[in-house]
N, C-alpha and C positions, 0 to 999 in steps of 0.2 A: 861417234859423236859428230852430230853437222850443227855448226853455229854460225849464225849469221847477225850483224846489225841491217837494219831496215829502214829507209826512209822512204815510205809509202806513201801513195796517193792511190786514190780511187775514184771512177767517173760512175754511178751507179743511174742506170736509166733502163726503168722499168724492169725487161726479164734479161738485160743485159748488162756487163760491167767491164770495167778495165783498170788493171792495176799497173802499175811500175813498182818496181824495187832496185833501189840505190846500194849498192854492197852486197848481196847475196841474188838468190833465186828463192830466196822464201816469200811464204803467203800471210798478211796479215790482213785482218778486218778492223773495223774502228774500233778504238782503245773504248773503253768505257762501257760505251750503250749496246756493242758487240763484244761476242767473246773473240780478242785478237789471235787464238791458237786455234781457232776453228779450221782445219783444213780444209783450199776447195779442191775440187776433180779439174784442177788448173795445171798444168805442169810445175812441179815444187820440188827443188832437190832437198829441201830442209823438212820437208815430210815423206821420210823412206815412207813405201809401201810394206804396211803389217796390217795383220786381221785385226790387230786390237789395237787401240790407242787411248794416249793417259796425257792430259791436258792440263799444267798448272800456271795460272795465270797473276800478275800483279800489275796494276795501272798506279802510276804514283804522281800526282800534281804540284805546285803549288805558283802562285801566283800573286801579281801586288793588284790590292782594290786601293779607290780612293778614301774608303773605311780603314783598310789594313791588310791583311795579305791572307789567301785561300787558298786553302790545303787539303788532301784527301788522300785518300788511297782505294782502293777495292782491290781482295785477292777473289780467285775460285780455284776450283778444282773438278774435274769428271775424269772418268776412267770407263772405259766403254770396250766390250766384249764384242767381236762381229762386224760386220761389215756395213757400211752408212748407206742410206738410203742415196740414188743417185737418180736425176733429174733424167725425163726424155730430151732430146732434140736439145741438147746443149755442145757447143763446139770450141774447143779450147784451141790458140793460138797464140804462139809466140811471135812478138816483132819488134823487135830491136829487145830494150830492156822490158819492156811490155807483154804482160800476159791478158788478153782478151777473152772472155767465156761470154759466150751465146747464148740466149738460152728461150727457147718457146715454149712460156707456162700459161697452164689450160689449166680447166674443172679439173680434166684428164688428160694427167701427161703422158701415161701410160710408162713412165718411167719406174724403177725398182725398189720396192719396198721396203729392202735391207734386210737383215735379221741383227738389232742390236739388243743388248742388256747391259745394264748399269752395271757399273761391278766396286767391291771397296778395293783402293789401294793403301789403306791402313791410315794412320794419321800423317800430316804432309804439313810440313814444316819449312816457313819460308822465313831464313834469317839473313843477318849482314848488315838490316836497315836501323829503323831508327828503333823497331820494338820489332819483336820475332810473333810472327802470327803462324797459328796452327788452325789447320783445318780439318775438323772431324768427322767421318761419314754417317750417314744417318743407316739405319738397317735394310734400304734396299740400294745402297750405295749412293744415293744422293749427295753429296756437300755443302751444306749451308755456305753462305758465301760470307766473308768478312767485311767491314768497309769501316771508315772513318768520314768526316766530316769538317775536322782540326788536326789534325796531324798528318804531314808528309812521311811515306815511308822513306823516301830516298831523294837525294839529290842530284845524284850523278857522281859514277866512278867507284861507289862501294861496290865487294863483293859480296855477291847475294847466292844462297846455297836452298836451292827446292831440294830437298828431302819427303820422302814417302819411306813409312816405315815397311808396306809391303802386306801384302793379302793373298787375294787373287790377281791384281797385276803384280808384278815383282816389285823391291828395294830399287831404288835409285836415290843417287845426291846428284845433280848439275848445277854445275858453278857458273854465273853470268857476271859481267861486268853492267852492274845501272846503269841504263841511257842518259844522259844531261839533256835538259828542256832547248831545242834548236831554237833559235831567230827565225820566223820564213821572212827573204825580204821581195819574192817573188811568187803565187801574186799577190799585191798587196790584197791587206784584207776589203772586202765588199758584202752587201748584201746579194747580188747575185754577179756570176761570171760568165761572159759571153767565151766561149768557146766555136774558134772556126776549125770546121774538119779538114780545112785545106790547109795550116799550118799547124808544124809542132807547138805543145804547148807547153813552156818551156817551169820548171820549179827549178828554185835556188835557196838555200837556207845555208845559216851560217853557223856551226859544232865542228867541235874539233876532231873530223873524221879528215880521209883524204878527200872524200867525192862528196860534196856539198851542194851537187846539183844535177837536171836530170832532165829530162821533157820526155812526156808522150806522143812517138811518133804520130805525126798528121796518118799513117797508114791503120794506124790503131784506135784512131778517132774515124777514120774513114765509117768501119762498120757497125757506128754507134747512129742508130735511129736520131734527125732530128726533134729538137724538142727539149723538156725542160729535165734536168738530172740534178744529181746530187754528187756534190763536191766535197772528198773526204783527206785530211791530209793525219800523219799521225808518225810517229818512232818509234821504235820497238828495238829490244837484244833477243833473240831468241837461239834454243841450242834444242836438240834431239837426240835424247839415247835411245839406242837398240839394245834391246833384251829381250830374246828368244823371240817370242813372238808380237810383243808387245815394242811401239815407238812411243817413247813419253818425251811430251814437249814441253818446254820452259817457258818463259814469256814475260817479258819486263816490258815497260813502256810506259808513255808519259807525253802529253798534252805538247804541241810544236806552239811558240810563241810568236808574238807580231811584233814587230817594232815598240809598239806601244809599251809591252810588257802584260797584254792580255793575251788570254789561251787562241790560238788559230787552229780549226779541226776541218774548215772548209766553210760550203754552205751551199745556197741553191745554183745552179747553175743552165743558161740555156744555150745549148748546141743548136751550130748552124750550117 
């Protein structure tokens, strides 16, 4: 079982990106609009290498309006047979806490096609929060996805239990600890961020972890093309079990907040 907390950041510009992770060497992508257990072809010790992988996800919010206070959730689920298509001419690098992937995308990248297929891992059951959501596969293993709209699943600090009853990928339960909604108080929130590649760019947020802060080496910013990017910030708990041939990932996470008490996820950004 590899488990990790996460506090992510991401510099996304164009066919290139760069992450840091605070507490682990795991990979996460933006909560919500992304699925956050997607693994990349980035160095990831929270995603052993298996031919198959089985991904269950839950993003949990809530937040105060000057109306009243917004709340949501969204789970999913996939389980996937085979091996993921992988990009040409992408280059992974690690520097400092920072992992950096490269990547020249074309009409033709002449990169690998993969051989994947959906597959059912039976019904997947994610309990602990405030209502127990189940997720059930469609017949070519698809998983509709759940969501709310008014309801928070979680707060921070309950146990939360992903459960798959088991098919074609195997039984699993993993037990996670819910992330609590951080403070960021560094940088503060803006419509866009000037990023220089000649100094670190430092994040700091306040939860009750030990390591509450982090920056991306200037060496890591170094090999990101001038120009304008997208600035992602997010928390996550994640854990991964091994069964036989199959790694199945877990995946809790929730919205980083500003001073204000509004959601902070990032925004546009221009490197210089």
């Amino acid at each position: 079982m590899f488990r990790g907390f996460v506090l992510f950041v991401a510099l996304l510009v164009g066919g290139s990106g760069c992450h840091t992770d605070e507490g682990s060497n795991a990979d996460m992508a933006q909560p919500g609009e992304i699925d956050m257990a997607q693994p990349s072809t980035s160095p990831d010790l929270a995603t052993p290498s298996t031919p198959n992988a089985g991904n269950i996800t839950v993003f949990s919010y809530s937040y105060a309006t000057q109306s009243g206070t917004n709340a949501g959730y969204n789970a999913g689920a996939s389980f996937i047979v085979g091996n993921t298509p992988t990009p040409a001419g992408c280059t992974p690098s690690l520097i400092g806490p920072c992992t950096t992937l490269s990547c020249v995308v074309e009409a033709a990248d002449g990169g690998t096609t993969g051989a994947v297929t959906l597959a059912s891992g039976g019904n997947v059951m994610i309990d602990g929060g405030a209502t127990t959501l189940t997720l059930a596969p469609m017949a070519n293993g698809f998983y509709p996805p759940l969501s709310s709209t008014t309801q928070a699943l979680f707060s921070g600090g309950e146990t939360l239990h992903f459960t798959n009853t088991g098919s074609l990928a195997p039984a699993t339960t993993i037990a996670l600890t819910a992330p609590t909604q951080p403070t960021i108080t560094m940088p503060t929130p803006a419509s866009t961020y000037t990023i220089s590649r000649a100094a670190d760019f430092p994040i700091s947020c306040s939860f009750p972890v030990a390591t509450g802060s982090g920056a991306i080496p200037a060496a890591a910013l170094a090999v990101l093309p001038t120009g304008s990017s997208t600035l992602r910030v997010g928390v996550a708990v994640r854990a991964t079990s091994i069964v036989g041939t199959w790694g199945i990932t877990a995946v809790a996470g929730t919205y980083m907040l500003a001073s204000s008490g509004s959601p902070f996820a990032g925004g546009q950004a221009n490197i210089n």
